[in-house]
C-alpha positions in Angstrom: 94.3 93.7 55.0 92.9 94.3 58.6 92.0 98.1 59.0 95.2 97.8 61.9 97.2 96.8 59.4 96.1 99.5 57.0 96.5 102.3 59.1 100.1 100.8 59.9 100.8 100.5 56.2 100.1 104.8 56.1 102.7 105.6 58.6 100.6 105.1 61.6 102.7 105.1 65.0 102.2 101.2 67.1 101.6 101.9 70.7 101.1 98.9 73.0 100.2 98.6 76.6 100.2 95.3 78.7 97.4 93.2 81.3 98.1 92.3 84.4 97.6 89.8 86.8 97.5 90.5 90.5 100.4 87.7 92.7 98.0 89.0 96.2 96.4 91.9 97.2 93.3 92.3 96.0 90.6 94.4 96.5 93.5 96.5 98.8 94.0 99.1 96.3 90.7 101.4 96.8 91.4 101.1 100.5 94.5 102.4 100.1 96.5 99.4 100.9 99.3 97.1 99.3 99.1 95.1 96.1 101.8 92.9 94.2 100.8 92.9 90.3 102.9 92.1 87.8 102.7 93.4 83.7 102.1 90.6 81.5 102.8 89.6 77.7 99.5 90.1 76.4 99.1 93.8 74.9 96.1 96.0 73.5 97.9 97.9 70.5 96.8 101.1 69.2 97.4 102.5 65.5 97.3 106.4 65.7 97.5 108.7 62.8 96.8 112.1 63.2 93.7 114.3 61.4 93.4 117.7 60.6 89.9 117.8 62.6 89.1 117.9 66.4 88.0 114.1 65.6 88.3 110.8 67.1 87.7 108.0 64.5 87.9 104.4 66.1 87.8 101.2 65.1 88.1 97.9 67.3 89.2 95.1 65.3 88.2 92.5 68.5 84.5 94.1 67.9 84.9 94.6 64.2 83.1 98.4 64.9 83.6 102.1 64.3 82.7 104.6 66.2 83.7 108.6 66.2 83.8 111.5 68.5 84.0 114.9 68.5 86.4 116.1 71.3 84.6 119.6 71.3 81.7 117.9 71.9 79.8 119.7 75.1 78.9 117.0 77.5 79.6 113.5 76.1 78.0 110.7 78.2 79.5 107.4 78.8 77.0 104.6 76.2 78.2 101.5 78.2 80.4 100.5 75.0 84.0 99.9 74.2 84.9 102.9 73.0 83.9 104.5 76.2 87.3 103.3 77.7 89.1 105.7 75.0 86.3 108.4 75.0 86.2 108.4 78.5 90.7 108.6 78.6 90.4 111.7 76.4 87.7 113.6 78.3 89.6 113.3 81.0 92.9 114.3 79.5 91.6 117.3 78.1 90.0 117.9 81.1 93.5 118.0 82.9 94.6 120.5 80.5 96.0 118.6 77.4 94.8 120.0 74.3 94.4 116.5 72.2 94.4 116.4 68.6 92.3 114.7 66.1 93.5 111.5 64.9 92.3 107.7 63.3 92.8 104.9 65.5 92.6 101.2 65.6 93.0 98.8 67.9 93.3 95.1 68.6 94.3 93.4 71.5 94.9 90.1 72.5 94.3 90.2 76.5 90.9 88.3 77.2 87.6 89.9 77.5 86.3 89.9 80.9 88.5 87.9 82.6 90.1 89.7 85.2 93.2 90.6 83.2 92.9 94.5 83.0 91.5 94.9 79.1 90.6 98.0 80.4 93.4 99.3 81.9 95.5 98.4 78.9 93.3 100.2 76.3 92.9 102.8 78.5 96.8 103.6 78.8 97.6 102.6 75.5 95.2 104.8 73.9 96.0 107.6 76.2 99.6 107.1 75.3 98.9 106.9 71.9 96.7 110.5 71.7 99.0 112.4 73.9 102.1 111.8 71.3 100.2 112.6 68.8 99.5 116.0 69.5 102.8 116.7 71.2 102.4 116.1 74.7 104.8 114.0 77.4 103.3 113.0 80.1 105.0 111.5 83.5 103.6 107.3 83.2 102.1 107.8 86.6 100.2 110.5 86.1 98.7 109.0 83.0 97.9 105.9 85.5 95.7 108.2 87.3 94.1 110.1 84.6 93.7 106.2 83.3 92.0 105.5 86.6 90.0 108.8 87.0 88.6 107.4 83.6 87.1 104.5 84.7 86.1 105.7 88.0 84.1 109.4 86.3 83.1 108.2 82.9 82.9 104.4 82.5 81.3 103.9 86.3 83.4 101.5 87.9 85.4 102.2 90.8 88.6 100.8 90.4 91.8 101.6 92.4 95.0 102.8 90.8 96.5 99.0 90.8 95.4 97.9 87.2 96.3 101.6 85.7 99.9 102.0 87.6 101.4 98.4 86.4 100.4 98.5 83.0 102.0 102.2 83.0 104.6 100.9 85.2 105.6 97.3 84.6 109.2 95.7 84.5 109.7 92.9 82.5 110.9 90.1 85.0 109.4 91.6 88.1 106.4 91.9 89.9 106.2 95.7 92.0 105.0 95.6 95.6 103.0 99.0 94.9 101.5 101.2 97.9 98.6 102.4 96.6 98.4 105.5 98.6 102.0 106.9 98.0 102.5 105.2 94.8 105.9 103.7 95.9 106.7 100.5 95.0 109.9 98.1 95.1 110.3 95.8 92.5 110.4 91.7 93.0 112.0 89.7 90.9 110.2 86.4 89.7 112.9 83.8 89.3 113.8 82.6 85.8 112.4 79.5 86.5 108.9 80.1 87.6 106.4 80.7 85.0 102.9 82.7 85.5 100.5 80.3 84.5 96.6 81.8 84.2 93.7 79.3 84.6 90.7 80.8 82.8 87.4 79.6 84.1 85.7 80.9 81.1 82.8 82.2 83.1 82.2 85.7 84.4 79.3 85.7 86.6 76.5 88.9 85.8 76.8 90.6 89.1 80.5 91.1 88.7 80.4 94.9 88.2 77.7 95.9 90.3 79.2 93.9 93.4 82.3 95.6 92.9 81.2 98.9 93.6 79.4 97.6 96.5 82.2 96.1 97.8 84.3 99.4 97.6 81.0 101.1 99.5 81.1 98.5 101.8 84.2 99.6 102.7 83.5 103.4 102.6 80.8 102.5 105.3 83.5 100.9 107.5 85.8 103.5 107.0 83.1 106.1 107.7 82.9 104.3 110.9 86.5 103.8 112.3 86.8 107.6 111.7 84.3 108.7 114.3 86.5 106.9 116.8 89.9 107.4 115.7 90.4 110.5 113.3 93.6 109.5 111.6 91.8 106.9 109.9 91.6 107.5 106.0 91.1 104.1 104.7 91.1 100.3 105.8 94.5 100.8 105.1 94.9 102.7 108.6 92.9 100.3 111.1 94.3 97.4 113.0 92.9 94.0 114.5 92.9 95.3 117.4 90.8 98.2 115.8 88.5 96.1 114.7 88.1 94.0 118.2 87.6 97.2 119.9 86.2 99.4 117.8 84.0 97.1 115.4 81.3 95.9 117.3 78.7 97.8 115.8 79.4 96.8 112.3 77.4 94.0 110.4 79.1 90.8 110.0 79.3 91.0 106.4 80.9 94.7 107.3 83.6 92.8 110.0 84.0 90.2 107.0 85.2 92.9 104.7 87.5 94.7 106.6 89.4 91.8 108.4 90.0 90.3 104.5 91.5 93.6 103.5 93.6 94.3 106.8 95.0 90.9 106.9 95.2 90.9 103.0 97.8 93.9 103.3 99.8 92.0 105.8 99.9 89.2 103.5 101.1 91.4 100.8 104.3 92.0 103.0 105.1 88.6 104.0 104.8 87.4 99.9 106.9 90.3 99.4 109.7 89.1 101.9 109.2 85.7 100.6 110.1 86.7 97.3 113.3 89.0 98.6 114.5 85.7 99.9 114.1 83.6 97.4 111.7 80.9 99.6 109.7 80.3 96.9 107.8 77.5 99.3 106.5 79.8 101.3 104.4 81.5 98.8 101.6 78.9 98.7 100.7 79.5 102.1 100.0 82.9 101.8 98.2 82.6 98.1 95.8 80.0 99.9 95.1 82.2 102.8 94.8 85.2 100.5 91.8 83.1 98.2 90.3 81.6 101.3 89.7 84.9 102.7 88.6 86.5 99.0 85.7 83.1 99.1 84.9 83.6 103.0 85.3 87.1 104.3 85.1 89.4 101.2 82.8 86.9 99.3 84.1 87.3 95.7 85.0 84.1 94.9 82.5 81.3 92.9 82.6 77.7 92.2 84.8 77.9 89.3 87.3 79.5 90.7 87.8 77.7 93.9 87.6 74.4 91.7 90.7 76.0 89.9 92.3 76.8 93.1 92.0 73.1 94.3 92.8 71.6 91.3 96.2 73.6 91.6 96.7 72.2 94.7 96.8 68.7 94.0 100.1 69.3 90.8 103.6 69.2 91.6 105.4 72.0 90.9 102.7 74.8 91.7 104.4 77.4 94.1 100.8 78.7 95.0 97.1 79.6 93.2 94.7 82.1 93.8 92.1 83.9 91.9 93.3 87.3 90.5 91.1 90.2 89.5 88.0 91.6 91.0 86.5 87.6 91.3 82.8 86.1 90.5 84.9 84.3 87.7 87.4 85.3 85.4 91.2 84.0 86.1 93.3 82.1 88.9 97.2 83.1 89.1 99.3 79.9 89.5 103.1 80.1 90.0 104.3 77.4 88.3 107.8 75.5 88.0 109.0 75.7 84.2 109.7 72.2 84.0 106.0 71.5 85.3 103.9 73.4 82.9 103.3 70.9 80.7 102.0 68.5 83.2 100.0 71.6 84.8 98.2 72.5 81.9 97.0 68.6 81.5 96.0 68.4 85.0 93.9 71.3 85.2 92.4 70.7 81.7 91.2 67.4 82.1 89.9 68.1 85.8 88.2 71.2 85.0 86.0 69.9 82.1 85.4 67.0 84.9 84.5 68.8 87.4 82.1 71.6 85.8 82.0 70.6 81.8 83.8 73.9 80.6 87.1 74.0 78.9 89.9 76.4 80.5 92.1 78.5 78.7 95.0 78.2 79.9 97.9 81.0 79.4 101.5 81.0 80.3 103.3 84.1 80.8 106.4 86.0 81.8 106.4 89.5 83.8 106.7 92.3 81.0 107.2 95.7 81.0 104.8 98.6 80.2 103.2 100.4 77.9 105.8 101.8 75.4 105.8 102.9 71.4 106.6 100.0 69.1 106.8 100.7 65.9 110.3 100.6 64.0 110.7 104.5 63.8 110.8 104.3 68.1 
């Protein structure tokens, strides 16, 4: 018996939470901009069962490792590990003022590794959900989101925006939510019965994934930093126009200019996928997904082979609405909406012209839009 099911087997509560994959809008959400991610039906589950100590007992059945904590320990540092997603989710909670108790957890999860999919976002909220019911405490889901967030930003190092956090708090099953990441309203979109979310998996992840992130976000900083000696209002790249940039922007880099046209046209693009969907003119969305990876390859420069390879291959199947990569790029995933009676075909296409075109074999996942992260287990 798996040490999940064990701690089950003792009256352990099931939490789950879901990945994500982003429809457009990326790299908006730390510039304060629009995003349209939708939940998915891959989970990271979390068995909790409370202790008498101030412990946290962990064990990853995806790692097969153990690892404990002490939450009264004075100043924990982040070991660039696993556990430091639930570590780091409970030194901030109990930073915020919620007294956590101890408790044995285990967790398994079947959203990939490294692929762009929000692994981290999901054992991040479902762990947090999980400790916070165990000692007693309700917590509003988007406030969680941002203690999720203020996680990975403070402890584990990588400055992520709210998007990743908020949908798999937040996710309807169905639906995709155009989310503004600076109010934290959204609407919700619904994905029509008949279009499936298919995600390519390049199987790669390239090394300077992480550390071109963050500069990416500074990148931006440095724009913003800019704009703000000239026009006051602005807070993010969320808040400057074209015509900003024409008039305003001729003392950036190019590689600066590059960044912040892809995210201010990116947020318009977000809009016009939005009204797309509100309509139902499902044909319009490929036009709008190419734009939105042309400008991640050219202007923002996340892209890689792989994933443009994916993107084309897309291109040439029946069926496909639109492709894109998803996710913070240099490899990982491409989102393909897909027409249900076209995923069989899809799945051969892509398979056979991937390991053609660059000798690795996708994985290749088909998904509905689920809801968030909830209790499971049959006493719920």
């Amino acid at each position: 018996m798996s040490t999940f099911e064990s701690l089950r087997s003792r009256g352990a509560r099931i939490y789950r939470a879901p990945g994500r994959v982003n429809l457009i809008g990326e790299h908006t959400d730390y510039n304060d901009g629009f995003v349209m991610p939708a939940a998915i039906d891959l989970y990271t589950q979390v068995a909790i069962k409370p202790r008498d100590d101030r412990t946290l007992c962990i064990y990853s059945e995806n790692f097969s490792e153990s690892c404990e904590f002490d939450l009264d320990e004075p100043a924990p540092i982040a070991r660039a590990h696993w556990s430091d997603y639930v570590r780091g989710v409970a030194i901030i909670l109990e930073g915020a003022g919620y007294k956590l108790c101890g408790a044995d957890l285990a967790i398994k999860s079947d959203v990939p590794i490294g692929a762009g999919l929000s692994s981290s976002a999901a054992i991040e909220v479902a762990a947090g959900l999980a400790m916070l019911e165990n000692s007693g405490i309700e917590i509003d889901r988007v406030e969680l989101a941002n203690l999720c967030r203020q996680a990975e930003n403070e402890f584990v190092g990588l400055r992520c925006g709210i998007m990743d956090q908020f949908i798999s708090c937040c996710g309807r099953a169905g639906t995709a939510l155009m989310l503004d990441c600076r109010s934290l309203d959204y609407r919700l979109l619904r994905i029509p019965n008949h279009v499936r979310l298919a995600i390519c998996n390049t199987m790669v992840k390239h090394e300077l994934a992480a550390s071109e992130y963050n500069t990416r976000r500074a990148e931006c900083e440095a724009a913003v930093r800019h704009f703000k000696k000239r026009l006051p209002v602005v807070r993010a790249l969320r808040d400057v126009t074209l015509d900003d940039l024409a008039s305003l922007g001729g003392e950036l880099s190019d590689s600066l200019m590059r960044r912040c046209r892809h995210v201010i046209i990116e947020n318009a693009r977000v809009a016009e996928t939005a009204k797309a969907f509100e309509l139902g003119d499902l044909e319009a969305l490929g036009p709008w997904m190419t734009e939105s990876h042309r400008s991640l390859r050219d202007d923002y420069q996340v892209s890689c082979e792989e994933l443009d390879v994916m993107v084309e291959l897309a291109g040439q199947v029946e069926g496909v609405y639109g492709s894109r990569m998803t996710g913070g790029g240099f490899g990982g995933c491409t989102i393909n909406l897909v027409n249900a009676d076209r995923v069989a075909q899809f799945k051969e296409s892509i398979t056979r012209g991937y390991q053609q075109a660059t000798g690795i074999s996708p994985q290749i996942i088909v998904c509905s839009a689920a809801g968030g992260a909830r209790r499971i287990d049959s006493a719920n």
